[in-house]
MMTF fields as JSON, N, C-alpha, C and O atoms, coordinates in Angstrom:
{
  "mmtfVersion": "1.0.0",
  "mmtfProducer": "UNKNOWN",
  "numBonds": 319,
  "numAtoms": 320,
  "numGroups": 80,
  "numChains": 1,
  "numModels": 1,
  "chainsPerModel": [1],
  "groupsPerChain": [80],
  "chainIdList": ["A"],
  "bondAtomList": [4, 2, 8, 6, 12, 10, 16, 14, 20, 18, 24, 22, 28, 26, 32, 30, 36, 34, 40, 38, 44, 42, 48, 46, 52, 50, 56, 54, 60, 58, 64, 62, 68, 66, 72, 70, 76, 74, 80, 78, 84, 82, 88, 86, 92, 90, 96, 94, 100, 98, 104, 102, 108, 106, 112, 110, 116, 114, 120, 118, 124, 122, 128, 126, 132, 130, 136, 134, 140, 138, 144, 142, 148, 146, 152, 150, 156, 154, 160, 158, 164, 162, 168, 166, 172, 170, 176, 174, 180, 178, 184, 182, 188, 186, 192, 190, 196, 194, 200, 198, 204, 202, 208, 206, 212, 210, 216, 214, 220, 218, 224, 222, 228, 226, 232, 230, 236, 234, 240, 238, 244, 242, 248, 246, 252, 250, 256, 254, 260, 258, 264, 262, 268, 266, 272, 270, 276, 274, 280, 278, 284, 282, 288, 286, 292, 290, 296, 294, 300, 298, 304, 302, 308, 306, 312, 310, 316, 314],
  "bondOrderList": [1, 1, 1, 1, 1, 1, 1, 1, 1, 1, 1, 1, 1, 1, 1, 1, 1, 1, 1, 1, 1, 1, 1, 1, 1, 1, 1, 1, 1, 1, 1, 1, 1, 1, 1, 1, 1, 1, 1, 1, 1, 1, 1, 1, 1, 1, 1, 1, 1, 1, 1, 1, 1, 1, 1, 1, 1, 1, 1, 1, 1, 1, 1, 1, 1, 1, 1, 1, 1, 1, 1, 1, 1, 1, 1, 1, 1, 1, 1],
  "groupList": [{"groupName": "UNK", "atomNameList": ["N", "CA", "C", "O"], "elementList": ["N", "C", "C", "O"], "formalChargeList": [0, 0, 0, 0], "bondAtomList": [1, 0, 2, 1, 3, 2], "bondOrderList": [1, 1, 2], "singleLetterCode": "X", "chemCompType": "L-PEPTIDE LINKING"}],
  "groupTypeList": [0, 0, 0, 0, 0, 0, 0, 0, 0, 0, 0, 0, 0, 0, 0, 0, 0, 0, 0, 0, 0, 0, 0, 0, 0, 0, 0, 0, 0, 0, 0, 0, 0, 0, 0, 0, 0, 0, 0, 0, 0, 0, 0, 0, 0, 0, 0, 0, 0, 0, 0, 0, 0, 0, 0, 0, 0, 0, 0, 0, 0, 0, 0, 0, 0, 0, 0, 0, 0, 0, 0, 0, 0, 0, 0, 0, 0, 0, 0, 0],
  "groupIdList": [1, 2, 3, 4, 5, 6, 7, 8, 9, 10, 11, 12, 13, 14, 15, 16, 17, 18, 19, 20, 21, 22, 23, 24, 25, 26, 27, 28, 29, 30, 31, 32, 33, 34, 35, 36, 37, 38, 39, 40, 41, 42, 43, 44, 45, 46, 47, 48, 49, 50, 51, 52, 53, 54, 55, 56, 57, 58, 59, 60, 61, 62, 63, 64, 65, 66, 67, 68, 69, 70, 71, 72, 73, 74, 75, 76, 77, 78, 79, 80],
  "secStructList": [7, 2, 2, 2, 2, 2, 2, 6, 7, 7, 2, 2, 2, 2, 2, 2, 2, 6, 1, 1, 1, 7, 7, 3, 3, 3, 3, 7, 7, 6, 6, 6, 7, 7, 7, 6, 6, 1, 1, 1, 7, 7, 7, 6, 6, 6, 6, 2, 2, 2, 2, 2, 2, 6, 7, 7, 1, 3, 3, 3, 3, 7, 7, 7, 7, 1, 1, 7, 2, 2, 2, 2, 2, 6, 6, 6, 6, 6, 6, 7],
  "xCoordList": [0.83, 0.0, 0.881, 0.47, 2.45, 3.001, 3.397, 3.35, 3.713, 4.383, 3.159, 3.598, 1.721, 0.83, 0.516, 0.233, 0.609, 0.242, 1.302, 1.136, 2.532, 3.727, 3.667, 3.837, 3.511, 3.346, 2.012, 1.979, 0.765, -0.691, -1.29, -1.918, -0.953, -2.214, -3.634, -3.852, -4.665, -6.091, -6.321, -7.074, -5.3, -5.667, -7.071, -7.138, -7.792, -9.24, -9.844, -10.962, -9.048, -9.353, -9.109, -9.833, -7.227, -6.419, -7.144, -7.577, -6.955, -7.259, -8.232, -8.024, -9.824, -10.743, -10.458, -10.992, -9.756, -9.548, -8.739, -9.262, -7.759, -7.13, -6.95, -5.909, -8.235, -8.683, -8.569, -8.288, -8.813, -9.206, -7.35, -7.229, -6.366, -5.456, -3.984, -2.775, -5.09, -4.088, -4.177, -5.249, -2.254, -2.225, -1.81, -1.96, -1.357, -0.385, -0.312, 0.278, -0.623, -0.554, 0.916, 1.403, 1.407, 2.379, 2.187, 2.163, 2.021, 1.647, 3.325, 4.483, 2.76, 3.492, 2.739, 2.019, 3.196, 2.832, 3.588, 4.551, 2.839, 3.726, 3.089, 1.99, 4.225, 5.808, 6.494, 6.109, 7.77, 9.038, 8.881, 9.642, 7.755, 7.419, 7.383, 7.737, 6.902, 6.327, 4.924, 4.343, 4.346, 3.764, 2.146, 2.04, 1.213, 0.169, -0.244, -0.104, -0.954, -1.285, -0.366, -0.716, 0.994, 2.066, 2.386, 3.375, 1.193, 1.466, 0.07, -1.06, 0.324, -1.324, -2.466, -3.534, -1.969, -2.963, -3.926, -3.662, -5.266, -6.635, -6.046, -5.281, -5.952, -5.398, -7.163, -7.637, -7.637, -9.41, -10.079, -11.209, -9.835, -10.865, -10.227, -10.857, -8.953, -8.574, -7.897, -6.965, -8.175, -8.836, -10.15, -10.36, -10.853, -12.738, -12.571, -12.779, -12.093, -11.935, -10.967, -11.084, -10.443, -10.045, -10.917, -11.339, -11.313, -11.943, -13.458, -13.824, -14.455, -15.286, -14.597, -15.658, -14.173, -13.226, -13.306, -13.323, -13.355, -12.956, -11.582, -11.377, -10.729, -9.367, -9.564, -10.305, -8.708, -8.56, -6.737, -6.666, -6.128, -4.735, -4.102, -4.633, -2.701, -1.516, -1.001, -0.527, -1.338, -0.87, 0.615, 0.973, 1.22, 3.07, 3.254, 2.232, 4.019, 4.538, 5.692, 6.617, 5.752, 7.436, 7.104, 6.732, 7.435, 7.546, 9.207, 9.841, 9.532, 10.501, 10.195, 11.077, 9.431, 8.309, 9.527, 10.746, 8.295, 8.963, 10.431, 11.386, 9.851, 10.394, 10.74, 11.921, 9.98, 10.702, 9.844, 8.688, 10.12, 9.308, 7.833, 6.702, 8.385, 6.817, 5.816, 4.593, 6.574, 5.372, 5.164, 4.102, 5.85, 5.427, 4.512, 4.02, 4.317, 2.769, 1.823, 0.731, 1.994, 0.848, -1.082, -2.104, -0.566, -1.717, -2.69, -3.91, -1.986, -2.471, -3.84, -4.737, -3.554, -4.999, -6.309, -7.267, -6.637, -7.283, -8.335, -9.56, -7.42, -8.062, -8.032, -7.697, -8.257, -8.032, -9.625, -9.587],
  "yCoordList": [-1.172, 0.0, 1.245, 2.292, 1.114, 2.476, 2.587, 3.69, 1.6, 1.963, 1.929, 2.353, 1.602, 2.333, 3.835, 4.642, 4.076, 5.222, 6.991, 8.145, 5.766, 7.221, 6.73, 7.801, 5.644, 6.177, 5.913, 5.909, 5.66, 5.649, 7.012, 7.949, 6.863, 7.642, 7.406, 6.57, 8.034, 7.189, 6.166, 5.662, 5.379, 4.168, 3.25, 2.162, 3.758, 3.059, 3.099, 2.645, 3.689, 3.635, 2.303, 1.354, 2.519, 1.662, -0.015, -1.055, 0.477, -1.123, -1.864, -3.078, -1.265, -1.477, -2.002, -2.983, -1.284, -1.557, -2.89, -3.721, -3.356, -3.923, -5.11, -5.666, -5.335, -6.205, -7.475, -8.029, -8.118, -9.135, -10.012, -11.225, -9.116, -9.653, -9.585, -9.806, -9.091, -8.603, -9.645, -10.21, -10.404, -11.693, -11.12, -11.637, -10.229, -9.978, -8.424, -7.475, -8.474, -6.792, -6.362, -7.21, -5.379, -4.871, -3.824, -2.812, -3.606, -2.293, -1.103, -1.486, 0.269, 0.905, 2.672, 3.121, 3.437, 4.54, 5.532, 5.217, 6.892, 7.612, 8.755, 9.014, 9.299, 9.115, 8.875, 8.978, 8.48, 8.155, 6.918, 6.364, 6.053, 4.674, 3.714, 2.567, 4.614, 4.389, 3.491, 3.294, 2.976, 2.168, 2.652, 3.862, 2.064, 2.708, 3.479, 3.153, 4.929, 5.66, 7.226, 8.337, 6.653, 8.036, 8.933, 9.663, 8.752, 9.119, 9.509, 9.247, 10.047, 10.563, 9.271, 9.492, 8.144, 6.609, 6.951, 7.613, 6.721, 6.494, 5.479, 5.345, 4.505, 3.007, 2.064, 0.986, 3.058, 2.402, 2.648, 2.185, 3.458, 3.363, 2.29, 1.518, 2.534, 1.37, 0.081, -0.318, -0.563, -1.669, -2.207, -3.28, -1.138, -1.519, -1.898, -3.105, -1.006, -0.895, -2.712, -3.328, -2.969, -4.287, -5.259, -5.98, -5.465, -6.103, -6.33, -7.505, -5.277, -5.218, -5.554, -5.925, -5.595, -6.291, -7.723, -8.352, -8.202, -9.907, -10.367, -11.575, -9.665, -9.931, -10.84, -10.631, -12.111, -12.668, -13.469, -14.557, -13.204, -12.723, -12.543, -12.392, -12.633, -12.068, -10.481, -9.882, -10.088, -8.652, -8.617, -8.994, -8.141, -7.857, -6.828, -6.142, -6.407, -5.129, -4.932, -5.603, -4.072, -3.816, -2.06, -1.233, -2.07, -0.699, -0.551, -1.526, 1.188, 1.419, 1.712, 2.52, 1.456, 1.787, 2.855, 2.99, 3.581, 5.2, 5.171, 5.894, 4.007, 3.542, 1.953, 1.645, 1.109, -0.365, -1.107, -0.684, -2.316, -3.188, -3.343, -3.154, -3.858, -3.852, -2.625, -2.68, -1.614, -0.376, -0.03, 0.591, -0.14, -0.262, -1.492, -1.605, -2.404, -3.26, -2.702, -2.682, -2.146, -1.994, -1.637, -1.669, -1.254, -0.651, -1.878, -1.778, -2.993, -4.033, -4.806, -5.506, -4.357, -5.064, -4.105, -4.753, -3.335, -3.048, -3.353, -3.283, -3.672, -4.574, -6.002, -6.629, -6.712, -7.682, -8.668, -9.893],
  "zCoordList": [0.0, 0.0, 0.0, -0.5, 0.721, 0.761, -0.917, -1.461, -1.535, -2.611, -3.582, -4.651, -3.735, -4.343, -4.113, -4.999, -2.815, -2.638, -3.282, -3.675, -2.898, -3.494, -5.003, -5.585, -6.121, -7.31, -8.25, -9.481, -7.197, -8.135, -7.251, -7.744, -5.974, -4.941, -5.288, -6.165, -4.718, -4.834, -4.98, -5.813, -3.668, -3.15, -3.391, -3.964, -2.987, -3.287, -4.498, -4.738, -5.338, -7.219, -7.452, -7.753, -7.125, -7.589, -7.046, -7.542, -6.018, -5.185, -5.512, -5.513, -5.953, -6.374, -8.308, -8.825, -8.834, -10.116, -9.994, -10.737, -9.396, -9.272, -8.231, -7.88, -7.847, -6.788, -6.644, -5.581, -7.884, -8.39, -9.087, -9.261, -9.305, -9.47, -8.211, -8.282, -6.973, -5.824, -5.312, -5.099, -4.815, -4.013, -2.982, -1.875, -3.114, -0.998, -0.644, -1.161, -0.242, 0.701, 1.551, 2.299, 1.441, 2.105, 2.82, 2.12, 4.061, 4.315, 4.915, 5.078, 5.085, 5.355, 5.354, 4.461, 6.675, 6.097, 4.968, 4.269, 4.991, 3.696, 4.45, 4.941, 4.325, 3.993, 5.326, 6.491, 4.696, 6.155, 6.326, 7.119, 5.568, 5.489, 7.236, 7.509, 7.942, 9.391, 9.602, 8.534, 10.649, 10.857, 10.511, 10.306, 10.446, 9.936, 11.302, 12.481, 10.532, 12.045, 12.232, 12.63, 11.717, 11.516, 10.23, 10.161, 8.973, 8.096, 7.29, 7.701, 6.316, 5.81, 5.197, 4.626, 5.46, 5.273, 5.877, 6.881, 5.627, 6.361, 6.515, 5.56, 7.333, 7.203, 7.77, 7.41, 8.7, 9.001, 8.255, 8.404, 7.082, 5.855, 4.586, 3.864, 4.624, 3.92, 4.426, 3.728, 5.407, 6.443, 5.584, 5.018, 5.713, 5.707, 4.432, 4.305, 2.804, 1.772, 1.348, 0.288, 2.086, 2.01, 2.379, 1.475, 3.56, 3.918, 3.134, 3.136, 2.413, 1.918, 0.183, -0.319, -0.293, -1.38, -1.474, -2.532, -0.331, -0.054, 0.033, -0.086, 0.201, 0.429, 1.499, 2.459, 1.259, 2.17, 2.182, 2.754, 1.898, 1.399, 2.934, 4.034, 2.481, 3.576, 3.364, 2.398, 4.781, 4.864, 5.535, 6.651, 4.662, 5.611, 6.193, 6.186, 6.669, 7.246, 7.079, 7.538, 6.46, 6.103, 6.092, 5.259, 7.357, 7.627, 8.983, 9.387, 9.437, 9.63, 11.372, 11.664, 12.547, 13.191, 13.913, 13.801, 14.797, 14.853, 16.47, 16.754, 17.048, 18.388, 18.579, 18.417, 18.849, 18.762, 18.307, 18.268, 17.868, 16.848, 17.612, 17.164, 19.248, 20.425, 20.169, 20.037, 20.137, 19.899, 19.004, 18.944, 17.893, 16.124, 15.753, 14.63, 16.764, 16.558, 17.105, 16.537, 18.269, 18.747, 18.549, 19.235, 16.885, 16.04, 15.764, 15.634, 15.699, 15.185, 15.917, 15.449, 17.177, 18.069, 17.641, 18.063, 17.246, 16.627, 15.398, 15.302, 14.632, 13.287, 13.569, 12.564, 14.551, 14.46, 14.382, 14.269]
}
């Protein structure tokens, strides 16, 4: 998602156009490529925007988190 967002942006165009041939998700914010939450991502609208898609796929994280890997998850109990 970070690297759709820095060269498609309008995430939910793209994602929606492109739904149907998406196998794996990577997440990350943008910019500074930080954890979701530290960057201009809706990440709970595009959560929902996945989830209402039918993704049922592996999400990664390959992000840089702002303090230590423990508190660069912490976002995660949330969507769960």
């Amino acid at each position: 998602i970070y690297h759709m967002q820095r060269m498609e942006g309008e995430l939910t165009q793209t994602m929606t156009a492109w739904a149907d041939k998406i196998g794996h998700l990577q997440i990350a914010d943008n910019p500074r490529r930080g954890e979701p939450g530290t960057g201009e991502i809706n990440y709970d609208f595009i959560f929902n925007v996945i989830k209402q898609s039918g993704y049922d796929g592996w999400v990664g994280c390959e992000y840089k988190p702002l303090t230590t890997t423990e508190a660069g998850l912490s976002w995660i109990n949330q969507y769960r």
